[in-house]
C-alpha positions in Angstrom: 0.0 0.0 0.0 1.1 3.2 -0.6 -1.4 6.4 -0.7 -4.0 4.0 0.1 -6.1 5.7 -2.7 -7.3 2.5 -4.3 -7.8 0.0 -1.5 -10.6 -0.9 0.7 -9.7 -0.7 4.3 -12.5 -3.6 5.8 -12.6 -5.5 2.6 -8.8 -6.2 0.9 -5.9 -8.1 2.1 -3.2 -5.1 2.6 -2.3 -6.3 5.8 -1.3 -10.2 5.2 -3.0 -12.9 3.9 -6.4 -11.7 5.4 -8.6 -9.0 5.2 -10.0 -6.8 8.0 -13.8 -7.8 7.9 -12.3 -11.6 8.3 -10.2 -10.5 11.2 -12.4 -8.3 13.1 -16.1 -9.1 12.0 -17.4 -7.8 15.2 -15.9 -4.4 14.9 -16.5 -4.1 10.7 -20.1 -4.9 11.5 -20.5 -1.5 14.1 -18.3 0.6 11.3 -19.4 3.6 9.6 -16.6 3.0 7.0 -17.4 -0.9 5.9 -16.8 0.7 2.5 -14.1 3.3 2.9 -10.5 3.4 1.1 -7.6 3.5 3.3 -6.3 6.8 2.5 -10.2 8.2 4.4 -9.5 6.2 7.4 -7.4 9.4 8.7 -4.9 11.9 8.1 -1.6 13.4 8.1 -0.3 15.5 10.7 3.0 16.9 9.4 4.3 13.6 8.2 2.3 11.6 11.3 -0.6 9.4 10.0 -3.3 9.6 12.2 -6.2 6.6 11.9 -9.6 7.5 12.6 -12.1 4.6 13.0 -15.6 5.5 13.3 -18.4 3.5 14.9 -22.3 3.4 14.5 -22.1 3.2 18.8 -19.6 3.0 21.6 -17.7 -0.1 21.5 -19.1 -3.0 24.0 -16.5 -4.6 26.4 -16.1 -7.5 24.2 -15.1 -5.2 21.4 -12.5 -3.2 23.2 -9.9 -5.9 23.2 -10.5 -6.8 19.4 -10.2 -2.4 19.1 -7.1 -2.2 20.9 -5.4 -5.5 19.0 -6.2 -3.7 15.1 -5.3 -0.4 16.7 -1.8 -2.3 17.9 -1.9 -3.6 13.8 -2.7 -0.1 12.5 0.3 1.3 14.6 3.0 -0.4 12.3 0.9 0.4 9.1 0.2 3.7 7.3 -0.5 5.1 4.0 2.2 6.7 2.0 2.0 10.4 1.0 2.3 10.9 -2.7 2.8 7.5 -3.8 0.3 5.8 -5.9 -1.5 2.4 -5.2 0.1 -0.5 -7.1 -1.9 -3.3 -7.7 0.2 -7.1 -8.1 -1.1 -9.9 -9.8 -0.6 -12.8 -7.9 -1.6 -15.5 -10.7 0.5 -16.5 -13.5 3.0 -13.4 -15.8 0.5 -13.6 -18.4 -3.0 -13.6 -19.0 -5.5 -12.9 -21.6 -9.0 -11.0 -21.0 -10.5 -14.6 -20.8 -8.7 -15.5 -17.6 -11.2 -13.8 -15.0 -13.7 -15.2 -16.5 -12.3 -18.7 -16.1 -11.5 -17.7 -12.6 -15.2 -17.0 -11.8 -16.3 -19.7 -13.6 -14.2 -22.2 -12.1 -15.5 -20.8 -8.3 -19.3 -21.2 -9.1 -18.0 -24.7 -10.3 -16.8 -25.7 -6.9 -19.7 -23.9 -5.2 -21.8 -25.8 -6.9 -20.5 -29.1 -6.3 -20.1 -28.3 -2.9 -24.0 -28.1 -2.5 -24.3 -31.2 -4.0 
């Protein structure tokens, strides 16, 4: 991540191998910003990044501890100031315009044998 201009904060895997709604469904579920890009989620200060998660309520006493472990994530994690986005493919060097399509076919393929 960079600017954080073109990622989802709740919904892409910029941190790791997982997204935030998968790590903290409890807290993406009070948000007021299931739908923001990182580079809203705050601010600079100077050169400082400041996050600022908003909440439909106050946070329950089961949700502080899941608050204060993605604030203790957040802390090592920041958008960068005037450097674009860069999106990696992580499938094979080359691919035609039919490859997504094979992609999404092949998933409603295994979701459909796995209602069978």
């Amino acid at each position: 991540m960079h600017e954080g201009t073109n990622s989802r904060f709740w919904e892409e895997q910029w941190l790791g191998n997982y997204s935030l709604k998968e790590k903290f469904p409890a807290l993406f579920k009070i948000s007021t910003q299931q739908v923001a890009l990182i580079a809203t989620m705050g601010w600079f200060e100077g050169h400082l990044w400041k996050w600022a998660l908003v909440w439909k309520r106050e946070l329950g006493q089961e949700e502080w501890p899941q608050a204060e472990e993605l604030m203790a994530v957040l802390l090592d994690h920041h958008p960068l100031p005037n450097q674009e986005d860069i999106v990696h493919w992580k499938g094979k060097r080359h691919y035609t315009a039919r490859d997504p399509q094979k992609a999404v076919y092949m998933e409603l393929v295994v979701e459909v044998e796995r209602k069978e």
